[in-house]
C-alpha positions in Angstrom: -22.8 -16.2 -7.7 -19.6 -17.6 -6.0 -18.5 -15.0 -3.1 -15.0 -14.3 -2.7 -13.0 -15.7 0.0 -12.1 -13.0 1.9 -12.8 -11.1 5.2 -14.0 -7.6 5.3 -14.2 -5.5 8.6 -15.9 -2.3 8.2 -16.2 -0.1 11.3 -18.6 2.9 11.4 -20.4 4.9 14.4 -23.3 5.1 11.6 -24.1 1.6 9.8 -27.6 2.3 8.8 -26.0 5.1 6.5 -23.7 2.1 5.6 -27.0 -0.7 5.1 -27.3 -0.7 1.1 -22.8 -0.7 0.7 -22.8 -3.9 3.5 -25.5 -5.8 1.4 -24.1 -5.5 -1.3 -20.5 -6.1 -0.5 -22.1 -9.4 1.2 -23.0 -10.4 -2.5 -19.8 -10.4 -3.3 -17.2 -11.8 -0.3 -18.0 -14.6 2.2 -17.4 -12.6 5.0 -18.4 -8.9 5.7 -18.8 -8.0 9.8 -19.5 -4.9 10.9 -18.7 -2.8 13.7 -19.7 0.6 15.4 -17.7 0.0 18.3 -13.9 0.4 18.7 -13.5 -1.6 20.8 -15.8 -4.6 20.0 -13.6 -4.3 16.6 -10.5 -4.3 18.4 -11.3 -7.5 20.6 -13.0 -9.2 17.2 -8.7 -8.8 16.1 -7.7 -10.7 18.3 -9.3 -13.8 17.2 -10.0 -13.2 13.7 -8.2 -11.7 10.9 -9.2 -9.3 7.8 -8.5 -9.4 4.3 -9.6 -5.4 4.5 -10.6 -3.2 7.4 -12.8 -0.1 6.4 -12.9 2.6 9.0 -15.0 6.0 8.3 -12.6 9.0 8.6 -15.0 10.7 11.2 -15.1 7.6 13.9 -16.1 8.9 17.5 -14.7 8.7 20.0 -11.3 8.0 18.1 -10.6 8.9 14.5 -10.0 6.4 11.6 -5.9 7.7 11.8 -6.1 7.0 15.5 -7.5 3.5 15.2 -5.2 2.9 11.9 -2.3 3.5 14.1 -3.4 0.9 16.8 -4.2 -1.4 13.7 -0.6 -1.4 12.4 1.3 -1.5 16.1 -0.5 -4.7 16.4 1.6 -5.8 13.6 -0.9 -8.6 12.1 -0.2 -11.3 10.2 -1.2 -11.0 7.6 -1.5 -7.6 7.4 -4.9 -6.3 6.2 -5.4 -3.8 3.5 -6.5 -0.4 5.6 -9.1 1.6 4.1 -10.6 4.9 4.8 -13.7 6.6 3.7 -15.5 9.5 4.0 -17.8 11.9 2.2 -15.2 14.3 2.6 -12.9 15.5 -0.5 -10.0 17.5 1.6 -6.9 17.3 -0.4 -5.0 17.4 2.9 -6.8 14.8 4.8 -6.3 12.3 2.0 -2.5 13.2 2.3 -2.5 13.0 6.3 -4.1 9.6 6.0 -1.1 8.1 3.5 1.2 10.0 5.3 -0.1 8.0 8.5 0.2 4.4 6.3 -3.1 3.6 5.0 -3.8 1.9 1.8 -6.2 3.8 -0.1 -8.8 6.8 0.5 -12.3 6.6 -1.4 -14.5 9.1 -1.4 -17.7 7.6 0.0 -21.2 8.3 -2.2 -23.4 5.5 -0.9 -22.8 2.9 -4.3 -22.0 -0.4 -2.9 -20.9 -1.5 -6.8 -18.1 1.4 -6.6 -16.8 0.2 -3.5 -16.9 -3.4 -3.7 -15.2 -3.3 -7.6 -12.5 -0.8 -5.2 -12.0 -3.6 -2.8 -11.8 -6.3 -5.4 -8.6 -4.1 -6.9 -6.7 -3.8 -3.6 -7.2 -7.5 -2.9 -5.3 -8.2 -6.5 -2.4 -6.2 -5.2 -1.8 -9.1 -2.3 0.2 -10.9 -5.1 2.8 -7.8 -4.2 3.8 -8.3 -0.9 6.7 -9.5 -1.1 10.0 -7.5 -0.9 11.8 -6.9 -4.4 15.0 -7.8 -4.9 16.3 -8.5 -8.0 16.5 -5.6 -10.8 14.9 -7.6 -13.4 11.2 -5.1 -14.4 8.9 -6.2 -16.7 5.9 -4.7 -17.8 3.1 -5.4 -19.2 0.4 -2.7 -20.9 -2.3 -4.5 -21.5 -2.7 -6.1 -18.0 -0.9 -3.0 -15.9 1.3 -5.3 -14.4 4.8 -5.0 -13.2 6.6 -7.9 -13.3 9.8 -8.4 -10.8 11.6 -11.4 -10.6 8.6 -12.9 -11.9 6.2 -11.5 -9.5 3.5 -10.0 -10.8 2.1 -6.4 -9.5 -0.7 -5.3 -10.3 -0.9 -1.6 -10.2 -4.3 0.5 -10.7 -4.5 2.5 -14.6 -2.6 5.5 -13.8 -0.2 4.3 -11.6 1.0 1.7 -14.1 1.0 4.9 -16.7 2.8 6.6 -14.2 5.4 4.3 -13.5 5.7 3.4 -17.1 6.3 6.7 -18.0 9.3 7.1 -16.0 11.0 3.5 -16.3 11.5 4.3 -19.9 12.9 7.4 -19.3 15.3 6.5 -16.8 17.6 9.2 -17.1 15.0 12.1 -17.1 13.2 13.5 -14.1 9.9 14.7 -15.3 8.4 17.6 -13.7 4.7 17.2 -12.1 3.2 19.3 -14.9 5.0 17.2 -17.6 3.7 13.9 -15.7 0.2 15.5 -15.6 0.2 16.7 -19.0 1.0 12.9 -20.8 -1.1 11.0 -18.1 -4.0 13.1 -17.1 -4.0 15.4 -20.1 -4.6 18.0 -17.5 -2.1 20.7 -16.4 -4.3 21.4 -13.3 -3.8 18.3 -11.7 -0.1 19.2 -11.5 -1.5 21.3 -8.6 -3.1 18.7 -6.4 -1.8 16.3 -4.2 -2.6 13.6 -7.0 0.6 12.8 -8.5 2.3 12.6 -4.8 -0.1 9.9 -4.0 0.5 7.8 -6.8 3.8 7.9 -6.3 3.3 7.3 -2.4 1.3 4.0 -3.8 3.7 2.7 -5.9 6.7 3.5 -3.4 5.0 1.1 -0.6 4.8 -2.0 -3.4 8.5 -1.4 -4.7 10.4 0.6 -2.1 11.2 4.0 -0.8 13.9 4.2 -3.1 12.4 2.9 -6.5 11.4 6.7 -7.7 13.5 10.1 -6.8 12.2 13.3 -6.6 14.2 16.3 -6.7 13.1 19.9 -5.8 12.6 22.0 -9.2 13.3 18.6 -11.5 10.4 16.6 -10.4 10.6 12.9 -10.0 12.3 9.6 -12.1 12.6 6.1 -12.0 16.0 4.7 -9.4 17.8 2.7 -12.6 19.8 1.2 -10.4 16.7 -1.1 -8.7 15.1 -1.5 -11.8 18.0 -2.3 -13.9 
């Protein structure tokens, strides 16, 4: 099997918890270092970069928001994909973790195929990074891509139903239940913090601006970025 070419950092106070994930992500990418010190992670950022840096949410002495925040005010280039993970299924820590910038949240169950096929998503999304200017969308189904000004984005399943949803409906805001109903077929999620992540996700690839929300009406798509 040809390993992928990119650099995964994982830091955790507890690695043999972590043994069966690491070999198995080593299957799949040339380069997978581990950590259980902050700082011997810290120093190893100064001469090397990372594709994707996994912290565990409960890191000692420092938390994984703590160390996220030193991660970004080192301002890397290029920027690695932040990861956090924990066995934990708190709808409010997940939200205080995107709130503080990272780039995903996976509940952590020990099976190193879930996580690596997780990593091998946010590494597609790399294609995004750069800013959108034009107002020229495309989209295509099949694929869940975005395209802008050629671009492509690739966007995981219910995001790309999710943003879908509202770029043909341009004019409409759609309420959370009325988003939850058509994407999840579930009323219930309309409850959770699930539809405000996904739109948190696909705000960082295409703006701030690129969906409104209004209180009472719910959210639709900014027509006049999308054109």
């Amino acid at each position: 099997m040809n390993r992928e070419k990119h650099s995964i950092v994982i830091v955790d106070n507890s690695i043999q918890a972590m043994f069966k994930t690491i070999e198995s992500l080593r299957l799949y990418f040339e380069s997978v270092v581990v950590f259980n010190s902050e700082d011997d992670f810290l120093e190893h950022l100064k001469h090397q970069s990372a594709d994707i840096i996994l912290l565990n949410l409960d890191l000692q002495p420092n938390d994984a928001l703590a160390i996220l925040k030193d991660v970004r005010n080192r301002k890397l280039e290029p920027a690695p994909f932040v990861i956090i993970y924990s066995e934990k299924q708190d709808d409010f820590l997940q939200e205080l973790a995107f709130n503080s910038g990272v780039d995903g949240f996976i509940n952590f169950h020990l099976k190193g195929s879930v996580m690596q096929l997780f990593l091998r998503n946010i590494l597609r999304r790399r294609v995004s990074s750069a800013p959108l200017k034009t107002r020229e969308v495309q989209l295509d189904a099949d694929k869940h891509l975005v395209y802008k000004n050629g671009i492509p984005i690739q966007l995981p399943r219910k995001e790309f139903k999710l943003f879908e949803l509202l770029y043909n409906s341009s004019d409409k805001f759609f309420s959370k239940r009325e988003i939850a109903a058509m994407i999840w077929q579930d009323e219930a999620v309309a409850a959770k913090r699930t539809i405000d992540v996904h739109v948190y996700n696909i705000r960082r690839f295409f703006g701030k601006r690129i969906i409104q929300s209004k209180k009472g009406r719910g959210y639709r798509i900014n027509k006049k970025l999308t054109g």
